[in-house]
Backbone as JSON Lines, residues from 0, in Angstrom:
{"i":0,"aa":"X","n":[125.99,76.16,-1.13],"ca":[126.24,77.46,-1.73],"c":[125.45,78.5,-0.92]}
{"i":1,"aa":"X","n":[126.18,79.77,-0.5],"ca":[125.44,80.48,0.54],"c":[124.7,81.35,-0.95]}
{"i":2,"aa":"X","n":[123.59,81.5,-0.06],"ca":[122.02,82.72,-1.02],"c":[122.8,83.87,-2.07]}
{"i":3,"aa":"X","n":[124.21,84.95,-1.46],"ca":[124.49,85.72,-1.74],"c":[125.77,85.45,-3.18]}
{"i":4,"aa":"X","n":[125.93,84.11,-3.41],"ca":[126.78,83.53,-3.99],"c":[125.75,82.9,-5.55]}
{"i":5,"aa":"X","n":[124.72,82.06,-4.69],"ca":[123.66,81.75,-5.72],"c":[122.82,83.12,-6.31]}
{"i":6,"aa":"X","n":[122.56,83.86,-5.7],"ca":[122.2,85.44,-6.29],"c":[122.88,85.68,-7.46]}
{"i":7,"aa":"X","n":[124.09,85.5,-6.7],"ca":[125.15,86.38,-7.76],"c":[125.11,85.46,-9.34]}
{"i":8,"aa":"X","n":[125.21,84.53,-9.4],"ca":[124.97,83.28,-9.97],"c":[123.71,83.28,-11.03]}
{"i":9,"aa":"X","n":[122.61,83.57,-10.18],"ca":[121.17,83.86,-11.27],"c":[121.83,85.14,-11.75]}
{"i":10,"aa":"X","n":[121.9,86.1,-11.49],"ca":[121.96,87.26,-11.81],"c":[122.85,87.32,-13.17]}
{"i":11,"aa":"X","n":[123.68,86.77,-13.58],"ca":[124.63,86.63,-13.96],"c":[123.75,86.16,-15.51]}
{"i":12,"aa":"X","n":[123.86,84.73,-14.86],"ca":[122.64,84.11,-15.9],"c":[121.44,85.01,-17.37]}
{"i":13,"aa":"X","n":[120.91,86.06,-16.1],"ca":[120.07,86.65,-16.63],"c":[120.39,87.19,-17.92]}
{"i":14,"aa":"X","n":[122.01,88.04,-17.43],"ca":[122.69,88.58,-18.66],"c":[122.77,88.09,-19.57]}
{"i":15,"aa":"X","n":[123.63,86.83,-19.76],"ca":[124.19,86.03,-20.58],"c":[122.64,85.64,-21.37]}
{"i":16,"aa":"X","n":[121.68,85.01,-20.82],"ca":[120.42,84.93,-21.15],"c":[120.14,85.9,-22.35]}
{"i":17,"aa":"X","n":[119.94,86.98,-21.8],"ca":[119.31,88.41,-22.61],"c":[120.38,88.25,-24.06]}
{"i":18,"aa":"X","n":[121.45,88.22,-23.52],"ca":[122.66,88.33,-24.73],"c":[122.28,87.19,-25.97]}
{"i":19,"aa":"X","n":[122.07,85.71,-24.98],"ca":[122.23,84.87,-25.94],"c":[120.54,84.52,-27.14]}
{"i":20,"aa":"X","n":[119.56,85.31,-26.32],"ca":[118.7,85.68,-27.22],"c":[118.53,86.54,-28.05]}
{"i":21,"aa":"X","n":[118.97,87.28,-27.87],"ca":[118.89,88.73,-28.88],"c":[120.14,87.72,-30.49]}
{"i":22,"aa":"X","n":[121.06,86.9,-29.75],"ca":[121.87,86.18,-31.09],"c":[120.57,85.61,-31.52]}
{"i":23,"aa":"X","n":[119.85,84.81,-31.06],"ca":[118.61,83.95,-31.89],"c":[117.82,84.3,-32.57]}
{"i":24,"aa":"X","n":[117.19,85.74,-32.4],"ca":[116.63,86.34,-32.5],"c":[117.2,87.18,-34.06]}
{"i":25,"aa":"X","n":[118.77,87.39,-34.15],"ca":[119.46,88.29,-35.05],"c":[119.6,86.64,-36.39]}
{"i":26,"aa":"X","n":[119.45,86.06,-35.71],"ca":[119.57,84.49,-36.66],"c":[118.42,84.11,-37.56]}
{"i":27,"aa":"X","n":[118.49,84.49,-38.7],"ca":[117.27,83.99,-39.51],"c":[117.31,83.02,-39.96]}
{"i":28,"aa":"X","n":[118.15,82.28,-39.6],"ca":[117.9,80.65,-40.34],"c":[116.48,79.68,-39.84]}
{"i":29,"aa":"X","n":[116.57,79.25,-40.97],"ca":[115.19,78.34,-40.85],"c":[116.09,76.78,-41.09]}
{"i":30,"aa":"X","n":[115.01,75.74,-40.69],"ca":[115.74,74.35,-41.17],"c":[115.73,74.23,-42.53]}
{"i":31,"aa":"X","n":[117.26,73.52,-42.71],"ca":[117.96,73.26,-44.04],"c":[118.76,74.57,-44.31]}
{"i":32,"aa":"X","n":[118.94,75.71,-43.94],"ca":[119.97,76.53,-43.8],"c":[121.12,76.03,-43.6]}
{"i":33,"aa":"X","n":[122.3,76.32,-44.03],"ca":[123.79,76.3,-44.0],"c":[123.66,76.61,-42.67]}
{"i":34,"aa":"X","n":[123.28,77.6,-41.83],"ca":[123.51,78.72,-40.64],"c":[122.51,77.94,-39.47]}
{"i":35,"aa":"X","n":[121.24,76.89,-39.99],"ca":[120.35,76.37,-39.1],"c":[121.24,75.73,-37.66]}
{"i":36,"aa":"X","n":[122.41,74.74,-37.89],"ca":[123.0,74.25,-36.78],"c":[123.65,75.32,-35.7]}
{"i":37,"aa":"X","n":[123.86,76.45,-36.38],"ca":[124.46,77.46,-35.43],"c":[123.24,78.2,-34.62]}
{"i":38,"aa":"X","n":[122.4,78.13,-34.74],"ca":[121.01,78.46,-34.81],"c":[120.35,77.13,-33.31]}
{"i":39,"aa":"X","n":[120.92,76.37,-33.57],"ca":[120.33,75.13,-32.74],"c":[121.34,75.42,-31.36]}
{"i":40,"aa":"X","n":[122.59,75.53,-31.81],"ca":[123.32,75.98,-30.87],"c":[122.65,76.64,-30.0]}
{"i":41,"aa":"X","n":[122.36,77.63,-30.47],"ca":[122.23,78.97,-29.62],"c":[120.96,78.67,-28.48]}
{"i":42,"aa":"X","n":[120.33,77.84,-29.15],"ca":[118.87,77.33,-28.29],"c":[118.77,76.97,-27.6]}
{"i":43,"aa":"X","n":[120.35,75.56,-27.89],"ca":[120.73,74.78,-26.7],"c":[121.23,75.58,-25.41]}
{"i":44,"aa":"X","n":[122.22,76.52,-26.12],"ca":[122.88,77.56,-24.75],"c":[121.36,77.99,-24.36]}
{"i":45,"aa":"X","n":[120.68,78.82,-24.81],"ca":[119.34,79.91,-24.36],"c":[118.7,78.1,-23.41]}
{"i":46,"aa":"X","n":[118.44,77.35,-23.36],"ca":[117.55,76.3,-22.86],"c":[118.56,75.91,-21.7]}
{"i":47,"aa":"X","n":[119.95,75.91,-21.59],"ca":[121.16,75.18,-20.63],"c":[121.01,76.21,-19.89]}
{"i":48,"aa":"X","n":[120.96,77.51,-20.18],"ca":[120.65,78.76,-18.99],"c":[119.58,78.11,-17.94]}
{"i":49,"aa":"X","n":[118.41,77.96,-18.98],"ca":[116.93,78.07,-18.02],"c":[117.3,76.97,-17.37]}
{"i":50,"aa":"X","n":[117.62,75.75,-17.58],"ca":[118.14,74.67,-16.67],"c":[118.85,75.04,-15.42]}
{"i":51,"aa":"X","n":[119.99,76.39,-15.55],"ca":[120.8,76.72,-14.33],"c":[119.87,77.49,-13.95]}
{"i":52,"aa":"X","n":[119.06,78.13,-14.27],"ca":[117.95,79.0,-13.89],"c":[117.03,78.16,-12.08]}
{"i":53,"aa":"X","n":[116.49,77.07,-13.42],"ca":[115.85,76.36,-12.62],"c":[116.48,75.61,-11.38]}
{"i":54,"aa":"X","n":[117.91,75.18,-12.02],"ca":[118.42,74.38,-10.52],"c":[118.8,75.28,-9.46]}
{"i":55,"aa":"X","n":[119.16,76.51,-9.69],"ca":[119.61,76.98,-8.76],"c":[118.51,78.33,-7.82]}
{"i":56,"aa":"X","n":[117.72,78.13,-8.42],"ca":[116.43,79.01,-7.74],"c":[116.05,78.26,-6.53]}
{"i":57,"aa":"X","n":[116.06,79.84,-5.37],"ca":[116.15,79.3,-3.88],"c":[114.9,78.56,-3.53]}
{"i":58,"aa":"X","n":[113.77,78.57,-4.3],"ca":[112.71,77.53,-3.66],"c":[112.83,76.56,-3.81]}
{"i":59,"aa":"X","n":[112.43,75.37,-3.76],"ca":[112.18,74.11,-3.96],"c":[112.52,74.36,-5.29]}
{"i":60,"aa":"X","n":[113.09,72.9,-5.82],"ca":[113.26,72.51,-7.48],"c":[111.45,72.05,-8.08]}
{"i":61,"aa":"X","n":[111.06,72.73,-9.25],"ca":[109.86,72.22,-9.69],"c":[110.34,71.3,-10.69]}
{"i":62,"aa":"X","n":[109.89,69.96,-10.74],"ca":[110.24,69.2,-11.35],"c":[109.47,69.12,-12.51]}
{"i":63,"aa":"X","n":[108.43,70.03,-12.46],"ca":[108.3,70.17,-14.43],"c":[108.68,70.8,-14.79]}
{"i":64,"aa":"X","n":[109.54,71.91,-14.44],"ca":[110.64,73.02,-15.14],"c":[111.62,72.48,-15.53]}
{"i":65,"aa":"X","n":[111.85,71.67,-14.52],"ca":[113.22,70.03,-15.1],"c":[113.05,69.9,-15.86]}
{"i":66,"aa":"X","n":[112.0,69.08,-15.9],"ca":[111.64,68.1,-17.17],"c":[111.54,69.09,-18.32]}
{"i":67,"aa":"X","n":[110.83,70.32,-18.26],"ca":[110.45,70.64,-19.68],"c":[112.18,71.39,-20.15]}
{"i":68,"aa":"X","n":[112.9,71.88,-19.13],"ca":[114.16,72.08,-19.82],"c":[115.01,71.06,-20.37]}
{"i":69,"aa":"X","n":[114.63,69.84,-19.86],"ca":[115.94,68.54,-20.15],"c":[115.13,67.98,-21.67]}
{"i":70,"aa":"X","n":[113.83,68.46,-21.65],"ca":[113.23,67.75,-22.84],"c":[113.79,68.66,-23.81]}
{"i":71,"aa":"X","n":[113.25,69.95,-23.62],"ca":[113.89,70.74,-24.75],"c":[115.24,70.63,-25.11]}
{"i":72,"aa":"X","n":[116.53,70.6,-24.06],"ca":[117.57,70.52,-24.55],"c":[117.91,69.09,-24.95]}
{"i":73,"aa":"X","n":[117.37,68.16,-24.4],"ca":[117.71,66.61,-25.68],"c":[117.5,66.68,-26.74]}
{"i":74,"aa":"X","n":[115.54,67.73,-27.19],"ca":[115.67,67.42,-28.48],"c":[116.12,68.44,-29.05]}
{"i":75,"aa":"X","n":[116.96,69.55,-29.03],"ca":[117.75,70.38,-29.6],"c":[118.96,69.65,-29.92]}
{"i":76,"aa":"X","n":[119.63,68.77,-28.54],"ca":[120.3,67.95,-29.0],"c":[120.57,66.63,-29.98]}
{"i":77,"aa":"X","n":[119.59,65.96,-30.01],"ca":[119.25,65.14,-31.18],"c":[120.06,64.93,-32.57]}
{"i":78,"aa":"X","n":[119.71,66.24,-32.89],"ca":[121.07,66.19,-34.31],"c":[121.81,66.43,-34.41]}
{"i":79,"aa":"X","n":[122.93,66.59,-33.28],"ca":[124.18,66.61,-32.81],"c":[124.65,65.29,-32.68]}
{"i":80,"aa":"X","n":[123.74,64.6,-31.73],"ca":[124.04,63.4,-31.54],"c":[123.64,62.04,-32.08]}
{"i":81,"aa":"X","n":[124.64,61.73,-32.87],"ca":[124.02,60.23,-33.64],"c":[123.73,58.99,-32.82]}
{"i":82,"aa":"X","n":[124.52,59.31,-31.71],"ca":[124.85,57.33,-31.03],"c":[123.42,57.36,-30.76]}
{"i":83,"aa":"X","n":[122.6,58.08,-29.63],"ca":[121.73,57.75,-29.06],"c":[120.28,58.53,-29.75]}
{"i":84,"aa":"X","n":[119.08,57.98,-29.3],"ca":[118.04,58.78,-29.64],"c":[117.66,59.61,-28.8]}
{"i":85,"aa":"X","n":[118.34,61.05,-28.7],"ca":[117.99,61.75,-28.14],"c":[116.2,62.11,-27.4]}
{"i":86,"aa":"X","n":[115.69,62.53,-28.72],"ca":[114.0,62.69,-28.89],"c":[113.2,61.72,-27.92]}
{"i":87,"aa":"X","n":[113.97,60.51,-28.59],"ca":[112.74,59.12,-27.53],"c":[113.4,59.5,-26.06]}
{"i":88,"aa":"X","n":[114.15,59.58,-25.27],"ca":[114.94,60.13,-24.01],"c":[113.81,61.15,-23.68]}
{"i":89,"aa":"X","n":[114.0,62.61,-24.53],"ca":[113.26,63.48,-24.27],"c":[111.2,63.42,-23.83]}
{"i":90,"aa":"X","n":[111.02,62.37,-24.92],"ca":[109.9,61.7,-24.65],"c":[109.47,61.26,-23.4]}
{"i":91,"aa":"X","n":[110.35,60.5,-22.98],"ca":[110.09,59.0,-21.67],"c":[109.94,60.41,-20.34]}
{"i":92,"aa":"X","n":[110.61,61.42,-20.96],"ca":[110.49,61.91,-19.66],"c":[109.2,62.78,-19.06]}
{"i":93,"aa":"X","n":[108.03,62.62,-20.15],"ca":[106.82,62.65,-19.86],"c":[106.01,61.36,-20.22]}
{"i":94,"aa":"X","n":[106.57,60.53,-20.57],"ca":[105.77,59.32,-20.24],"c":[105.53,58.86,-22.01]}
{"i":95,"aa":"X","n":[105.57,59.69,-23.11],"ca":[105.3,59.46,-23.92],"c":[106.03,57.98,-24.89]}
{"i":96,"aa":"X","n":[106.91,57.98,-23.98],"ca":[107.98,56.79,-24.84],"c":[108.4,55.24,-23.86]}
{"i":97,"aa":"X","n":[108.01,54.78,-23.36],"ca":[108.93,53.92,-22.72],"c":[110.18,53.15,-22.94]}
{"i":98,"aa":"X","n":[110.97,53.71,-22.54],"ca":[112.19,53.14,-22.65],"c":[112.51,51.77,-22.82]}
């Protein structure tokens, strides 16, 4: 991907970013709310940004920006997903869990 393409790309991001916080932010649900899962949503999008954030930033990849985005978005994901244990996933990936 040429620089002026990935630019365009963060930049973009940023927006959608700003947008999709100001929804989180307008969201007063707390857990056990009717409105809480729409609420988790939004976290997941606001956290899947910083992930494109992070992969596509022209320096080197920091691999604890990885990690702390893939942790956050597993365990946002978690109660979406029944098959697997999200959380323990999110764990292992600082060492806290062994797989």
């Amino acid at each position: 991907m040429d620089k002026e393409t990935r630019q365009e790309i963060l930049t973009l991001s940023w927006g959608i970013h700003d947008e999709v916080e100001q929804a989180i932010t307008r969201n007063k649900a707390v857990q056990g709310d009717d409105s809480w899962p729409e609420k988790q949503r939004l976290l997941i999008a606001d956290m899947s940004l910083h992930l494109l954030q992070t992969a596509l930033k022209p320096e080197p990849m920091c691999k604890e920006k990885l990690k702390n985005n893939l942790n956050a978005i597993l365990t946002l994901s978690d109660d979406f997903v029944s098959e697997v244990d999200l959380k323990r996933v999110a764990d292992a990936l600082y060492g806290l869990d062994k797989c």
